[in-house]
C-alpha positions in Angstrom: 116.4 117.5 134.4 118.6 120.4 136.1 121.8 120.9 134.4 124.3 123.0 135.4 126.2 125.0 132.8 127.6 128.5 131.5 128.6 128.5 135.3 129.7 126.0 138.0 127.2 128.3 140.3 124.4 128.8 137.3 121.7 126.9 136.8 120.0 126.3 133.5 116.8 124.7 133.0 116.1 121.9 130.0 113.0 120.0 129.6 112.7 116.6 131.4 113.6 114.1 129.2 110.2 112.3 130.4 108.5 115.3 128.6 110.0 113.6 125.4 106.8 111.2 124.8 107.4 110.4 121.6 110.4 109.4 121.4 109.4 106.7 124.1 106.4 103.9 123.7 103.6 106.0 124.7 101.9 102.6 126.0 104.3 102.1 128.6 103.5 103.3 132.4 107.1 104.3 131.9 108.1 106.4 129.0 111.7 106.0 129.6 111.3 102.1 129.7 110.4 101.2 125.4 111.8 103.7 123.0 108.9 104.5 120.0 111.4 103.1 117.4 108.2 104.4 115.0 109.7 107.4 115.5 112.4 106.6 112.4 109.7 108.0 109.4 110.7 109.5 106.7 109.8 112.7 107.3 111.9 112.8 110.9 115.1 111.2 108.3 114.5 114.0 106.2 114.1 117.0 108.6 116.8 115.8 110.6 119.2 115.4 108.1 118.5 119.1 106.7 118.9 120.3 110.3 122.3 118.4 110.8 123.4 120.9 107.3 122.7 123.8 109.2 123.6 122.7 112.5 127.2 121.4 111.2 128.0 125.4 110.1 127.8 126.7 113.6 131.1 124.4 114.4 132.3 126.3 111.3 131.7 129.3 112.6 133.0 128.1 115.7 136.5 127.7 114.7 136.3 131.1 113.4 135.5 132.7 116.7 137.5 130.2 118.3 140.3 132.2 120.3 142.9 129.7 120.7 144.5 127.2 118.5 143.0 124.0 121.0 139.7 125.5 120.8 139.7 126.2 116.8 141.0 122.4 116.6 138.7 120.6 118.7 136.0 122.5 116.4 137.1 121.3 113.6 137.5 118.1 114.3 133.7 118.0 115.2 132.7 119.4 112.1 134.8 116.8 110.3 132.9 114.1 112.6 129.5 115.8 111.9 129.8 116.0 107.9 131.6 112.6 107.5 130.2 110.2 109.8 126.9 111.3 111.5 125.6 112.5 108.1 126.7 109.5 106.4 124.8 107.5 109.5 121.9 109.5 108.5 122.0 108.8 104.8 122.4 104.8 105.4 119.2 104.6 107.5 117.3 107.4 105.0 118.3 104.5 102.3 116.5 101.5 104.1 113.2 103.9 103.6 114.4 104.7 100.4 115.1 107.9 100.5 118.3 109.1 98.1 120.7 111.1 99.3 119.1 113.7 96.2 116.3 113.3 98.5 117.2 114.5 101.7 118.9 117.2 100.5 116.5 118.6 98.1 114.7 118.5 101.4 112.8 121.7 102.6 112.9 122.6 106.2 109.5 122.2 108.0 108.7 125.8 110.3 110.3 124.6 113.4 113.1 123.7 112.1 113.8 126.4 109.9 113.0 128.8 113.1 115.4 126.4 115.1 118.4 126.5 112.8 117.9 130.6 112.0 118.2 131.1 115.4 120.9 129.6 116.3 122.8 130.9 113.2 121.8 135.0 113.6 123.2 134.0 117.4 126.3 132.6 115.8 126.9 135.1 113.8 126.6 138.2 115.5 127.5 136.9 118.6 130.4 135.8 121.3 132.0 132.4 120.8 130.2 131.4 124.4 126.3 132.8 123.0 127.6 130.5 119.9 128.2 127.2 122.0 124.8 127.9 124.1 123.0 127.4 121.2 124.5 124.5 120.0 124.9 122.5 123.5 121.3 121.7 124.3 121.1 119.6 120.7 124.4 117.3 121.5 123.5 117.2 125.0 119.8 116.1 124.3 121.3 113.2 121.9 123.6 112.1 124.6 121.3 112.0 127.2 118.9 110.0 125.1 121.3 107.7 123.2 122.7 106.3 127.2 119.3 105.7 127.9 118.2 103.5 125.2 121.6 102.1 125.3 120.6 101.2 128.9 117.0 100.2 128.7 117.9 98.0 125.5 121.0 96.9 126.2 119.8 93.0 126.4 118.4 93.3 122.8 120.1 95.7 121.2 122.3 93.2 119.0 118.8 92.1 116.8 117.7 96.1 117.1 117.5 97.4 113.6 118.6 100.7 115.3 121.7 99.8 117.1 124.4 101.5 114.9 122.1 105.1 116.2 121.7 103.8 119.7 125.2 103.0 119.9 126.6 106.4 117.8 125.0 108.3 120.1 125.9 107.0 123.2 129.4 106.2 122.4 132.1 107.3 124.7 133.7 109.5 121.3 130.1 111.7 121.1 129.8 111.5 124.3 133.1 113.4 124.8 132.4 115.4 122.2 129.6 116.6 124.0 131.5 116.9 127.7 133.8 119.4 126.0 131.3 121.8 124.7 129.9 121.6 128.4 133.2 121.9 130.0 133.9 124.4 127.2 130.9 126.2 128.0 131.8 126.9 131.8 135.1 128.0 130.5 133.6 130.4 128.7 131.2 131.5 131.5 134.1 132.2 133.9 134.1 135.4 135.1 130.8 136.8 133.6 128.6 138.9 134.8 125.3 138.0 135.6 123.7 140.1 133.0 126.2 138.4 130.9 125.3 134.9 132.1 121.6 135.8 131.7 121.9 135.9 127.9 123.5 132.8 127.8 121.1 131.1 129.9 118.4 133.1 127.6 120.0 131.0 124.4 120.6 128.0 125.9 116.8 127.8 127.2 115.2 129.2 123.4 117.5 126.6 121.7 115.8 124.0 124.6 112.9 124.9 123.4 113.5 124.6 119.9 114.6 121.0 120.5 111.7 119.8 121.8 109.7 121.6 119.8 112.1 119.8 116.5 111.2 116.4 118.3 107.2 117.6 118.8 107.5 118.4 115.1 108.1 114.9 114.0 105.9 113.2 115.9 102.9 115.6 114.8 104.3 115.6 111.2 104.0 119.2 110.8 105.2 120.6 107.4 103.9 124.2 106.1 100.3 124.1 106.2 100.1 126.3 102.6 
């Protein structure tokens, strides 16, 4: 999929959601028709959750490099939304594989992810508010994306689907919002950059891209570290 962002007039590239296997039945001719609902292990539950820790501080920093009261706000409201309710969604489905909440976080990220999260953090930290929200966007936009369309392609049995309360968190109209500020915020933030500017953004935006597929591939593969 072509997305456009950083700029009304730049385009970004992200990985087709198709690309996304295994999050979808691999035995359909379709792979957007039957999400893998497999994909809920233990080990996903676990990595994910230690990766929300890490993610949840760059809205943390984000209010610090916000430059404007609305922007420093909105931030932390997200972060409030991030460590109070997603977590919390995460720790009730880690329970029904039980997995305590001592569990997940005495949980050690796997290589990916701890390559994924120090990325975006050393970006966060020593750079601008708009490198920041580049790093972060591809992760809530990825979750958006994928939440509608299981929403969508399961919306006649979703009532008796054990993962309805996920489906429906993330492709609710609050995340979803969430997530059309940080692109709208994004833009905003692009305005007026030059293109050697707007080439380090798309830089970020397309490593963190990366990362979150490689996070999904990581699941699915069950990579940890190998010594």
């Amino acid at each position: 999929m072509y997305i456009v962002t950083a700029s009304k007039c730049k385009v970004f590239y992200v990985f087709p959601l198709k690309s996304l296997h295994f999050i979808f039945d691999k035995s359909s001719q379709n792979p957007c028709q039957i999400w893998n609902f497999c994909l809920f292990s233990k080990p996903y539950l676990k990595q994910d959750y230690v990766y929300l820790v890490e993610y949840a501080k760059l809205f943390a920093m984000g209010v610090v490099k916000a430059g404007n009261l609305d922007i420093m706000t909105r931030f932390a409201a997200v972060l409030h939304e991030s460590l109070h309710f997603e977590m919390e969604l995460h720790r009730q489905y880690a329970a029904e594989f039980g997995i305590t909440r001592t569990d997940l976080e005495a949980t050690q990220p796997a290589p990916a992810n701890l390559a994924y999260t120090s990325y975006m953090l050393q970006v966060a930290a020593n750079g601008s508010l708009a490198e920041l929200v580049a790093c972060l966007l591809p992760c809530a936009w990825d979750y958006w994306e994928i939440g509608k369309l299981l929403k969508l392609n399961h919306r006649d049995t979703l009532e008796t689907n054990p993962y309805k309360k996920w489906v429906e968190t993330y492709s609710s109209e609050t995340f979803g919002s969430g997530t059309q500020w940080l692109i709208d915020l994004m833009d905003q933030l692009a305005s007026g950059k030059s293109e050697t500017e707007l080439a380090v953004l798309e830089h970020h935006f397309q490593i963190a891209s990366k990362y979150e597929y490689l996070f999904w591939d990581m699941n699915d593969k069950k990579q940890d570290w190998p010594v």
